[in-house]
C-alpha positions as CSV (number, residue, x, y, z in Angstrom):
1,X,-56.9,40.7,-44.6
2,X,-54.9,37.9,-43.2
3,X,-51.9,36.6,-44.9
4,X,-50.1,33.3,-44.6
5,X,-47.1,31.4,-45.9
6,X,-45.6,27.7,-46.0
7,X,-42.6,27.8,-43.8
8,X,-41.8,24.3,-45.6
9,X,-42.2,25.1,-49.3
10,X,-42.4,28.8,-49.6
11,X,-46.4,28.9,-50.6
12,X,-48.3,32.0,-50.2
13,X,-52.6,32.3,-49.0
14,X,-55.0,34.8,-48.5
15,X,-57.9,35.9,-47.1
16,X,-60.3,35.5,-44.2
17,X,-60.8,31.5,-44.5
18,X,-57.2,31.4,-42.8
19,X,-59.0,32.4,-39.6
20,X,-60.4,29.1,-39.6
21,X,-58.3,26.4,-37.9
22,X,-59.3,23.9,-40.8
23,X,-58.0,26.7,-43.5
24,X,-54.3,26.9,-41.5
25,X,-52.5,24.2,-43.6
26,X,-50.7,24.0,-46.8
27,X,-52.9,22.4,-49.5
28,X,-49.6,21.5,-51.7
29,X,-47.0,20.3,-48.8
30,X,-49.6,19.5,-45.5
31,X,-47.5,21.9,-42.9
32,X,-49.0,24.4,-40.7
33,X,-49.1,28.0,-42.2
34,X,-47.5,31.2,-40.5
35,X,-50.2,33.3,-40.4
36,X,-49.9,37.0,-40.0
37,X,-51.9,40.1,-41.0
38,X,-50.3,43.5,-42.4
39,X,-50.9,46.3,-39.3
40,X,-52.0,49.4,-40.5
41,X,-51.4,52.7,-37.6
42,X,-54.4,52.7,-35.5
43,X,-54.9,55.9,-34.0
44,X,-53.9,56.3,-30.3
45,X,-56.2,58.1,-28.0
46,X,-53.0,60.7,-28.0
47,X,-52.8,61.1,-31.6
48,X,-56.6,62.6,-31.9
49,X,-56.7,66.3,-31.9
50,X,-58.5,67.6,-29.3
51,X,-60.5,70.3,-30.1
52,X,-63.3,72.4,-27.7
53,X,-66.3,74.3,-28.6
């Protein structure tokens, strides 16, 4: 789920309206939001287990 945060006043958001341009401001100071998203591992083609039958 995204994540932002007010580089201005400190303010913290959440959720998936941030990916909406008109969502991407801060509603107590009016600066544009850092917007980031926590990465989880995605598995790599290498890091499946290959296995035959």
């Amino acid at each position: 789920m995204p994540e932002a945060r007010c580089p201005k006043c400190g303010a913290h958001y959440y959720g998936w309206a941030l990916t909406d341009p008109e969502h991407q401001t801060c509603s107590k100071c009016g600066t544009k939001l850092e917007i980031y998203q926590e990465k989880g591992k995605i598995a790599q083609p290498a890091d499946l287990e290959r296995t035959s039958s």
